[in-house]
C-alpha positions as CSV (number, residue, x, y, z in Angstrom):
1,X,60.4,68.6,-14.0
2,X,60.0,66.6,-11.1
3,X,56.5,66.3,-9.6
4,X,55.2,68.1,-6.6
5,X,55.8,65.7,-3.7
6,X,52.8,64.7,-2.1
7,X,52.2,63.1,1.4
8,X,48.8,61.4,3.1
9,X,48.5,61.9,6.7
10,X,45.4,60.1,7.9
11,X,45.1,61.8,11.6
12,X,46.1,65.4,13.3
13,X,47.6,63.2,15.6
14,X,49.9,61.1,13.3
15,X,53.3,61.8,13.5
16,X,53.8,59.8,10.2
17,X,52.7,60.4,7.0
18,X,52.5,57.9,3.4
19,X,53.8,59.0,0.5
20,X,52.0,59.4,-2.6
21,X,54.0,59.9,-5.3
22,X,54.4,57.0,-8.1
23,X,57.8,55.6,-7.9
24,X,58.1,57.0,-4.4
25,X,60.2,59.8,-3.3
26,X,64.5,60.7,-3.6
27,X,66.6,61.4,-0.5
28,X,66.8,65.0,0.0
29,X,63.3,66.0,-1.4
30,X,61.6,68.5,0.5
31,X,58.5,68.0,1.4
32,X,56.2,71.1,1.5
33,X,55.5,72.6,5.4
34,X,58.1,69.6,6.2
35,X,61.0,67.6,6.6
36,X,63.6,66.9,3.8
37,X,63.8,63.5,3.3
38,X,66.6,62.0,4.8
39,X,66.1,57.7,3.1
40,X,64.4,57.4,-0.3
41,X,61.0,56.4,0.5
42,X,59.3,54.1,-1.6
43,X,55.3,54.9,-2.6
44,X,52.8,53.7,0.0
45,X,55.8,54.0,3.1
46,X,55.8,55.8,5.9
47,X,58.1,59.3,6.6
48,X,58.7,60.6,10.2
49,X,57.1,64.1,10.2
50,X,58.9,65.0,13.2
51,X,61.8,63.5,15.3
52,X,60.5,60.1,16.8
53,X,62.3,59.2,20.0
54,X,63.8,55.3,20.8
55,X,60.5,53.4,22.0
56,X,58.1,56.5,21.8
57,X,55.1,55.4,19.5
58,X,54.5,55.8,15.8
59,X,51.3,56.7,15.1
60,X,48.9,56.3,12.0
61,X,45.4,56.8,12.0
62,X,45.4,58.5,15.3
63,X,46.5,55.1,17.6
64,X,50.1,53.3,18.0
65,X,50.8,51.1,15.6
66,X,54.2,49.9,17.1
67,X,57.4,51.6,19.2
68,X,60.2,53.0,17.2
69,X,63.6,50.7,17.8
70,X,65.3,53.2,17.8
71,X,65.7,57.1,17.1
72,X,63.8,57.9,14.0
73,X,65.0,61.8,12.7
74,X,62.3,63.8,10.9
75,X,62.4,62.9,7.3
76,X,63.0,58.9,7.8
77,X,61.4,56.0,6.1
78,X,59.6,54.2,9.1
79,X,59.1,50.7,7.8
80,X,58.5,47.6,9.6
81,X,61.9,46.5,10.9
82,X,61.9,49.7,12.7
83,X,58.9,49.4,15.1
84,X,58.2,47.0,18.0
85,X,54.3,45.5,17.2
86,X,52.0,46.6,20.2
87,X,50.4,43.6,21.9
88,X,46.7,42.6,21.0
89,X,43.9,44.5,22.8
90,X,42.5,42.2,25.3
91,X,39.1,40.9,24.9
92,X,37.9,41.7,28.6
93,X,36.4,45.6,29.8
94,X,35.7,46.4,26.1
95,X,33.2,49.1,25.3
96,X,29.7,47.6,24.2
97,X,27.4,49.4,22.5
98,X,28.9,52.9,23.6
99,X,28.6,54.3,20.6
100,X,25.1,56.4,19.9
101,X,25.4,58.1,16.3
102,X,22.5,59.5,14.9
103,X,19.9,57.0,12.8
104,X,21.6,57.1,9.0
105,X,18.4,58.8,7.0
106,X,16.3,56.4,4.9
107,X,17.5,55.4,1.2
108,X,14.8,55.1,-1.2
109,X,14.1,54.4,-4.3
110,X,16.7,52.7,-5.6
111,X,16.1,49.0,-7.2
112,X,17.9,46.0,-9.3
113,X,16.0,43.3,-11.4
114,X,16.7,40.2,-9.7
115,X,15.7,36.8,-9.3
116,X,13.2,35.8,-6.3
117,X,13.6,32.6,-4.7
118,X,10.9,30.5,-2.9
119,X,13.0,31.2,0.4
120,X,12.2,34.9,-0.1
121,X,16.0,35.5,-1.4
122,X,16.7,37.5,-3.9
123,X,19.6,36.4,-6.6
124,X,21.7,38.2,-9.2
125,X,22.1,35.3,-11.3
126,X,20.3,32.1,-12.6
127,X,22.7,29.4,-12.5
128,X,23.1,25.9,-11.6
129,X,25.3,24.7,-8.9
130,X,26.2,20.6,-8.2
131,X,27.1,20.1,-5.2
132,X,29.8,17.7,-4.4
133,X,29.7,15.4,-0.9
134,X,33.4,14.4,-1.4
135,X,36.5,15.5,-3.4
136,X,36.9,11.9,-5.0
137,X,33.5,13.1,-7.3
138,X,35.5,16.2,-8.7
139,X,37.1,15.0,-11.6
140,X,33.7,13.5,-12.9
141,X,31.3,16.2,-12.0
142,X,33.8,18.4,-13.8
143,X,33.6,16.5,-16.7
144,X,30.2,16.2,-17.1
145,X,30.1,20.2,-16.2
146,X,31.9,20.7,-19.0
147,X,30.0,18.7,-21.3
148,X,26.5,20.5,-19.8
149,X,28.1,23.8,-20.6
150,X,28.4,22.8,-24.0
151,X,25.7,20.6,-25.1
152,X,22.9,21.9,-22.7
153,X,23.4,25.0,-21.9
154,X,22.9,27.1,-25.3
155,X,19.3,25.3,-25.3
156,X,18.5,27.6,-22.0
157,X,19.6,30.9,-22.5
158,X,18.1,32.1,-19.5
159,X,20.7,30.3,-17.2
160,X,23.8,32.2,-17.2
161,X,26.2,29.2,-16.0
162,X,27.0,25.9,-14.7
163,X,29.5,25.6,-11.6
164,X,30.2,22.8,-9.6
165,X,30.9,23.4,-5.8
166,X,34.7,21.7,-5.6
167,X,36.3,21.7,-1.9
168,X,38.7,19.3,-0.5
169,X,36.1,17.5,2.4
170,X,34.1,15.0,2.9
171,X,35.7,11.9,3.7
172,X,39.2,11.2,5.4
173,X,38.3,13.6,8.5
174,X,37.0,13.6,12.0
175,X,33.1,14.1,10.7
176,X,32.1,13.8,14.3
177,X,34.8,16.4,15.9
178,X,33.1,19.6,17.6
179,X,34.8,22.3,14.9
180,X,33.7,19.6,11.8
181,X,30.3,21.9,12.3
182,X,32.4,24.3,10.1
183,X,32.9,22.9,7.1
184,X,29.7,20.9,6.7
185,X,27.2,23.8,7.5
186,X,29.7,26.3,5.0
187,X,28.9,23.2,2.4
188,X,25.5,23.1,3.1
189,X,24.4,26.7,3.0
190,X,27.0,27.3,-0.1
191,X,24.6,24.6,-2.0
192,X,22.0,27.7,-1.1
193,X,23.0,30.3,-2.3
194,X,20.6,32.9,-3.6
195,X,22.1,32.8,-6.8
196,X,21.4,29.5,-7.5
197,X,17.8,29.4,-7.4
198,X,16.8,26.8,-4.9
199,X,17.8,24.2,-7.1
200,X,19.8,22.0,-5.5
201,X,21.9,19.0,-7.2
202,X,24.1,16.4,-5.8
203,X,27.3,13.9,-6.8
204,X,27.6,11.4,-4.1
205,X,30.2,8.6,-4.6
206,X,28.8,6.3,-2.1
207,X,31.3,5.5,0.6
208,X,32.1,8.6,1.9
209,X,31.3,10.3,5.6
210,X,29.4,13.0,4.5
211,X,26.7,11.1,3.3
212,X,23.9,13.3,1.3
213,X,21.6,12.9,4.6
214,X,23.7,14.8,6.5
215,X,24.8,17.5,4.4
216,X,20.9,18.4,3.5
217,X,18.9,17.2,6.4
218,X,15.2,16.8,6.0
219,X,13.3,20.7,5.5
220,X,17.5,22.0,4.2
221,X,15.8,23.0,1.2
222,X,12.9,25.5,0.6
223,X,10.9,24.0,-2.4
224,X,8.2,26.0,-4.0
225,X,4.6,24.9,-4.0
226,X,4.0,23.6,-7.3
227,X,7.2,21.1,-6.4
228,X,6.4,20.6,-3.1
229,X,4.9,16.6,-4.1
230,X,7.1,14.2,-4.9
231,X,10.4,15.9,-5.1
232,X,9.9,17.3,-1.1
233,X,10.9,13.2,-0.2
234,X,14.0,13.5,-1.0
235,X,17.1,14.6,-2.2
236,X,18.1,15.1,-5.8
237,X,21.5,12.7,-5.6
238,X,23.5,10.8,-8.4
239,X,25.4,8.3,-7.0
240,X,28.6,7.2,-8.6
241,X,29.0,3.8,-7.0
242,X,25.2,2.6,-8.0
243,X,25.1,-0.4,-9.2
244,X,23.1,0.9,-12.4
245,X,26.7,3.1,-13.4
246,X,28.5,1.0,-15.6
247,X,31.5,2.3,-17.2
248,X,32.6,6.3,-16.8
249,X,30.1,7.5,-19.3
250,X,27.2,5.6,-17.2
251,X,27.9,8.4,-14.7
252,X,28.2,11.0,-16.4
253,X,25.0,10.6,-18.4
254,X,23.1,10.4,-15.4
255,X,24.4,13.6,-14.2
256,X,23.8,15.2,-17.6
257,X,20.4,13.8,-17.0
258,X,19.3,15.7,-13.6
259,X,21.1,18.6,-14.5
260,X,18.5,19.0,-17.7
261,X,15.5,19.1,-15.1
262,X,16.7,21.4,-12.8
263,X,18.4,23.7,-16.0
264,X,14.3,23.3,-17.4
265,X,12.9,25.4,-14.2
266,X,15.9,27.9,-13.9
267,X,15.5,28.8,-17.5
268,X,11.2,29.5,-16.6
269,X,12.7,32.1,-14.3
270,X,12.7,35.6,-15.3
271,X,14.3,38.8,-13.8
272,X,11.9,41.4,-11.3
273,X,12.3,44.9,-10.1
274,X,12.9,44.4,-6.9
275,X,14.1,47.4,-3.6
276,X,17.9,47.5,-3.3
277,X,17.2,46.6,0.3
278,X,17.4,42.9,-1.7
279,X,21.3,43.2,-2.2
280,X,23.5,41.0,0.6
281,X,27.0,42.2,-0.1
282,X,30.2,40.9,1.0
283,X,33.4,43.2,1.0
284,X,36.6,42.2,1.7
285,X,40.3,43.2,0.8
286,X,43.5,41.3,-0.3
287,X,47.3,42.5,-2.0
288,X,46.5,45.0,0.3
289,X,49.0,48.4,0.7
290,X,48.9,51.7,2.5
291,X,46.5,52.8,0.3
292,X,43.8,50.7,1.4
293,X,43.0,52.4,4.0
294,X,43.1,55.8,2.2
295,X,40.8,55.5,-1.2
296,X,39.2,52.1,-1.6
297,X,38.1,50.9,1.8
298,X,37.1,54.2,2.7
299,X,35.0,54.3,-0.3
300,X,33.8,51.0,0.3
301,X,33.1,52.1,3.9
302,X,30.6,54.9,2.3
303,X,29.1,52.4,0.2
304,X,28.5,50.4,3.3
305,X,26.4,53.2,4.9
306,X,24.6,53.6,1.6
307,X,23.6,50.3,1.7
308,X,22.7,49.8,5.2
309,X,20.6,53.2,4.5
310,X,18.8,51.3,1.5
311,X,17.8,48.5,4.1
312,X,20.2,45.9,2.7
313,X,22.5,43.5,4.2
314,X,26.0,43.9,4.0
315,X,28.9,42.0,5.6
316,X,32.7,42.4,6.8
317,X,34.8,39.7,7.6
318,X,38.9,38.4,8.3
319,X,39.4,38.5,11.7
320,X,42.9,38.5,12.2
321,X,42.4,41.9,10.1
322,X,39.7,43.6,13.0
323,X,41.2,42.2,15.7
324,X,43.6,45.0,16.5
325,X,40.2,47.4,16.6
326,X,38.1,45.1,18.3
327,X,37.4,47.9,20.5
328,X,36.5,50.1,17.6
329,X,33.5,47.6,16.8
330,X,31.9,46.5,20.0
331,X,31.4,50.4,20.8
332,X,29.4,50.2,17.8
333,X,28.0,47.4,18.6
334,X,23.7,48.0,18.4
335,X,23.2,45.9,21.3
336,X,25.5,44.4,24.3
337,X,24.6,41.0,23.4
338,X,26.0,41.5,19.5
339,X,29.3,42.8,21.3
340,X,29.6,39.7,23.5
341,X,29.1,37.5,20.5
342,X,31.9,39.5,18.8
343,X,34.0,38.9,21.7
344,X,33.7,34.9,21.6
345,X,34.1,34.8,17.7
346,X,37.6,36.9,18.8
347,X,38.0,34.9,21.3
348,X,38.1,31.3,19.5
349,X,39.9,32.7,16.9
350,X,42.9,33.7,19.1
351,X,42.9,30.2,20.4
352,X,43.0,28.6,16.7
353,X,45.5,30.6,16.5
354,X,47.5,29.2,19.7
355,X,46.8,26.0,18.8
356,X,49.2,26.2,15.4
357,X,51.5,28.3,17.8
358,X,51.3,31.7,15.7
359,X,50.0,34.9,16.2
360,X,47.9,37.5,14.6
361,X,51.4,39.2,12.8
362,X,51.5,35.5,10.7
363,X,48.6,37.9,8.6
364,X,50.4,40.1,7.0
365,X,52.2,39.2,3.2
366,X,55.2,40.0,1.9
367,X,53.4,42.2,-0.3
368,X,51.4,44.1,2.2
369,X,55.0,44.9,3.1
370,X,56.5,46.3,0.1
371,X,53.1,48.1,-0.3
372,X,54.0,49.9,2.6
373,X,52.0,48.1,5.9
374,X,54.5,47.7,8.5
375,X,52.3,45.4,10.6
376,X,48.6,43.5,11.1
377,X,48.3,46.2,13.6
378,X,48.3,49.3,10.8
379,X,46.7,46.9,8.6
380,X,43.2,46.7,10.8
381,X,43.3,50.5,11.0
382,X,42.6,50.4,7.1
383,X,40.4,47.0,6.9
384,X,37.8,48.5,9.6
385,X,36.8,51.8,7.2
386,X,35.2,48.9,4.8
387,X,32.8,48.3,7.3
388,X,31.4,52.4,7.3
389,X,30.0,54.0,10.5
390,X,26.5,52.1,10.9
391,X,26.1,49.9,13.9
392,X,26.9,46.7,13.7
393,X,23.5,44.3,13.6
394,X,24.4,40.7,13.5
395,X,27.5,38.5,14.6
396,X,27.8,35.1,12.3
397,X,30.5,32.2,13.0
398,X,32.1,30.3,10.0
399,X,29.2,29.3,8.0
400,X,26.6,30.4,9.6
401,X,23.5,31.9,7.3
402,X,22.8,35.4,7.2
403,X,20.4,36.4,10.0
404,X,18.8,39.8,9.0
405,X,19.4,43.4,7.3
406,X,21.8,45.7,7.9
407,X,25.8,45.7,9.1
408,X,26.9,42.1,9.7
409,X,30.3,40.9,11.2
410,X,30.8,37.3,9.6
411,X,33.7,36.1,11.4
412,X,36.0,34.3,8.6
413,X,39.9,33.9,8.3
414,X,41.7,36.5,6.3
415,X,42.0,34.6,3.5
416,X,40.4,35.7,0.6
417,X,39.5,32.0,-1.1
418,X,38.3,31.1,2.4
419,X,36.8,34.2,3.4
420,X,34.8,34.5,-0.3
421,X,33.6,30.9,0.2
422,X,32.6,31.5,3.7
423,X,30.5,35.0,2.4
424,X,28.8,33.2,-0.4
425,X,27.5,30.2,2.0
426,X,26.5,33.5,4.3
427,X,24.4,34.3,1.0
428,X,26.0,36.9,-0.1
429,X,24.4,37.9,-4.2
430,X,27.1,40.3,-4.7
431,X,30.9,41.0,-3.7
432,X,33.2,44.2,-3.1
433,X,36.5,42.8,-3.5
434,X,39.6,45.8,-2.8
435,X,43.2,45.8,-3.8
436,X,46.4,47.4,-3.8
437,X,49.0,45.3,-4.8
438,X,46.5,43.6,-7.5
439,X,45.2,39.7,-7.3
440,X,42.8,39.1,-10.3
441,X,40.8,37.0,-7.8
442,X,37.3,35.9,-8.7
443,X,33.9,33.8,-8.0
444,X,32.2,31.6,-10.1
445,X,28.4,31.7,-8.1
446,X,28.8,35.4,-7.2
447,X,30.2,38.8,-9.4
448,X,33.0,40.2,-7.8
449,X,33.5,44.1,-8.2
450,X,37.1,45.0,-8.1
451,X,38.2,47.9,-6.5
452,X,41.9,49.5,-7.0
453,X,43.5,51.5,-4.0
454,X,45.6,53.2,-7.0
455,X,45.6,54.7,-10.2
456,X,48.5,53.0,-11.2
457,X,47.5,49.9,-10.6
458,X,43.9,50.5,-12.4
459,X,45.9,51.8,-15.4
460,X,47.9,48.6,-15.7
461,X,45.5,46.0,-14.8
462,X,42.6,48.1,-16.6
463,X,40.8,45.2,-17.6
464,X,40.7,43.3,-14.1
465,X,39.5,46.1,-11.9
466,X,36.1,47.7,-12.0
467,X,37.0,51.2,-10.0
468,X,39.5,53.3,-9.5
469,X,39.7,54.5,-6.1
470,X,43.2,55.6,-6.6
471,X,41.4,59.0,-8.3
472,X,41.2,59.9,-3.9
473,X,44.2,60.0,-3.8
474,X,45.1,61.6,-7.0
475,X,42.6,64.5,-5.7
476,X,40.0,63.6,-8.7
477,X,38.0,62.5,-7.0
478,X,36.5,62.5,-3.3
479,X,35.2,59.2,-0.9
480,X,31.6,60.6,-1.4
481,X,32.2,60.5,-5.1
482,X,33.8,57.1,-5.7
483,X,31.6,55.5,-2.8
484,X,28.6,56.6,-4.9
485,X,30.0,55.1,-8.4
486,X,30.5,52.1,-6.6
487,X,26.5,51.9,-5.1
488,X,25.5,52.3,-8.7
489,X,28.1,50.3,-10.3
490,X,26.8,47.2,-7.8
491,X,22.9,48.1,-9.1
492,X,23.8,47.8,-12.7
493,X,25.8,44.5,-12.2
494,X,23.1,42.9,-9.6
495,X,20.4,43.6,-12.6
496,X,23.2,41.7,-15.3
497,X,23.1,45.2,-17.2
498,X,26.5,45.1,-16.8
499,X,29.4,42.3,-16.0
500,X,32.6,42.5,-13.8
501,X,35.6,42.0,-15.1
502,X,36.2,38.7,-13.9
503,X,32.9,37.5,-14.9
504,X,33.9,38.9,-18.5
505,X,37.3,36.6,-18.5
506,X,35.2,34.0,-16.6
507,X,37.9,34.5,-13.7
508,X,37.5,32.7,-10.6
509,X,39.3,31.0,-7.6
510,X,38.6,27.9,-5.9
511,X,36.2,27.5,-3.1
512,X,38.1,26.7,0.2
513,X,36.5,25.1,3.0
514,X,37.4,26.7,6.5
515,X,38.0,23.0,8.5
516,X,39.8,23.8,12.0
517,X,38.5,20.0,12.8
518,X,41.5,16.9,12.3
519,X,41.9,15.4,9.2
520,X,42.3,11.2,10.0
């Protein structure tokens, strides 16, 4: 028997709906209190509810998300070759700070067992970054990583990992352009992260332009009191081209060497009770569909509030994917000022984007389009929800530190390697990563919670994603409900009770440095 068709419509106003179904919908299905189909429409796409007139708008959550190209009769599959994109919002008489909701009540009670840091950070794990001033050190740091993870390592229990902090910079680029800022703070404040304990371990090669001086100035590193002697003098640093390295082994040893000291003090450390007001979560979306905006980042979005309630710090990113609601976000703005620097982060990301002579529709994948996004423009309406209702607090650029509690904007690319990279140097302990299409994406310094926009896709990839959000949509389950699982889901991993898939598999992309500055 075939099953009941089912159809999303997100706004009263929306003269579109998605459809639900698994495997999508026939020609000639009837949709109940509606149109019979007139195309097949495939699961996640859009079906005219009503006839749509040549140029009049199509609308999804309530706003335009392009002009039909023609006539669209009730029961048609609207897809992205049928719609004209609307033009970006422009970034002058936006609303700032218009938006007055009521104070979200207190959250209380709620803790994690974490790791305190001498910088009053909290992590969520003990482990031991190395910290690379140049890519020509990777294929030796890696080796010796390697060999640290299995002759050290089992002697200190208490550490849960080695990682080295790969990226492609360093040397063979303009370290003195304006935008080089970028990728050296992002470096510097990745070496930082709470998760890594304040220990903080280099691999120079010798040569190169980011010297170890000016990736950790003087004061870059908080060092507790009972270190704060001889180590505060200077950097931790193994140089490859010392004279005192002879031979490939010469240099590895000596990194095997320092990493032992700083693996000694991480393994002293032990886990505390600490508030949940501790937790600085990044979420962020990628393989995303029409579902995104439906189940998972609304969920998230209700996770959001929880956590802002709880006094933590939580950040939303990818600005090609906000851009298209950038009026949406400086109405919530909390003050003018936060809403101004919104508009400049905007506002030099438009010109990057002029400067490699594309647009803000270069965002969207071809997977975003089979999953049933027509355009960046529909794509924004469903990346906002992640962010929830509370005002937004802070405004960071590109690797830039985080600078207080609450609802942050951390202006990143819409990238997810670049955009993870850039919320870990942010200091992010925890990440809300949510899908529709499925990427098995992960981070070595930081757990990664995977969120599925279907139940399909959870029931296929059941062992790469952590919640299924699809259950909304199914009618299982409710936004409250699934937003909840995921605020205790994220106290259970912060406190290592329990480990994300990826971290299971040991899954985990590369870091990617944002540089907008020339490379020489």
């Amino acid at each position: 028997m075939p099953a009941t068709p089912l159809t999303i419509r997100m706004h009263e106003r929306d003269n579109v709906a998605i459809v639900a179904n698994d495997g999508g919908l026939a020609a000639g299905t009837a949709l109940p209190g509606g149109p019979v189909l007139v195309d097949r429409v495939p699961q996640g796409h859009k079906v005219a509810l009503v006839d749509i007139a040549e140029g009049a708008p199509v609308l999804r959550y309530g706003i335009p998300i392009g002009r039909a190209l023609k006539a669209l009769p009730a029961g048609s599959w609207v897809h992205e070759r049928l719609l004209a994109m609307p033009d970006a919002i422009g970034l002058d008489g936006l609303p700032k700070a218009t938006v007055r909701r009521p104070a979200l009540p207190p959250l209380e009670g709620y803790t994690f067992e974490g790791y305190r840091n001498a910088d009053g950070s909290v992590g969520t794990r003990n482990i031991l970054a190395i910290t690379q001033t140049v890519q020509c050190v990777a294929g030796v740091t890696e080796f010796a990583v390697q060999r640290i993870k299995a002759e050290l390592l089992p002697r200190y229990p208490n550490v849960d990992d080695v990682v080295a902090l790969e990226h492609g910079y360093g040397c063979g680029v303009a370290i003195d352009a304006p935008d080089a800022v970028v990728p050296i703070r992002t470096l510097r404040n990745l070496s930082l992260n709470p998760n890594f304990g304040g220990e903080v371990m280099l691999v120079s090669l010798g040569c190169e332009k980011l010297q170890p001086e000016r990736l950790m100035p003087p004061g870059t590193v908080p060092i507790a009191d009972a270190r704060a002697g001889a180590e505060a003098a200077g950097l931790d640093v193994v140089c490859l081209q010392d004279d005192a390295h002879v031979g490939f082994m010469s240099m590895v040893e000596s990194i095997l060497r320092q990493a032992e000291v700083h693996l000694q003090r991480l393994d002293a450390r032990r886990r505390e009770t600490v508030p949940a007001s501790e937790l600085a979560v990044g979420v962020q979306c990628g393989g995303s569909d029409a579902f995104s905006g439906v189940t998972a980042n609304p969920a998230v979005g209700f996770c959001t509030d929880l956590l802002v309630r709880a006094g933590a710090s939580v950040m939303f990113s990818e600005t090609t994917e906000v851009r298209d609601g950038i009026d949406q976000l400086t109405s919530r703005a909390a003050s003018p000022e936060v809403a101004d620097a919104m508009i400049r982060e905007m506002a030099w990301y438009d010109a990057y984007l002029k400067r490699g002579a594309v647009d803000r529709s270069a965002n969207t994948t071809p997977g975003n389009k089979k999953g049933g996004l027509s355009n960046i423009v529909e794509k924004a309406m469903g990346s906002i929800v992640k962010s929830g209702s509370a005002p937004i607090s802070h405004v960071l650029a590109p690797g830039e530190k985080l600078k207080g509690k609450g609802l942050t904007y951390a202006a990143t690319p819409a990238s997810d390697f670049i955009c993870g990279t850039l919320q870990t140097a942010a200091g992010m302990n925890l990440h809300v990563f949510t899908t529709g299409r499925g990427t098995p994406y992960g981070l070595a310094a930081v757990p990664v919670i995977k969120v599925a926009t279907r139940t399909d896709l959870a029931r296929r990839w059941h062992d790469l994603m952590d919640v299924n959000a699809g259950r909304i949509a199914d009618g299982a389950a409710t936004i409250e409900d699934v937003g909840w699982e995921l605020f205790r889901l994220m106290l259970d991993v912060a406190s290592g009770r329990k480990q994300t898939w990826a971290e299971r598999w040991k899954l985990h992309n590369a870091l990617v440095l944002f540089n907008p500055a020339p490379v020489t």
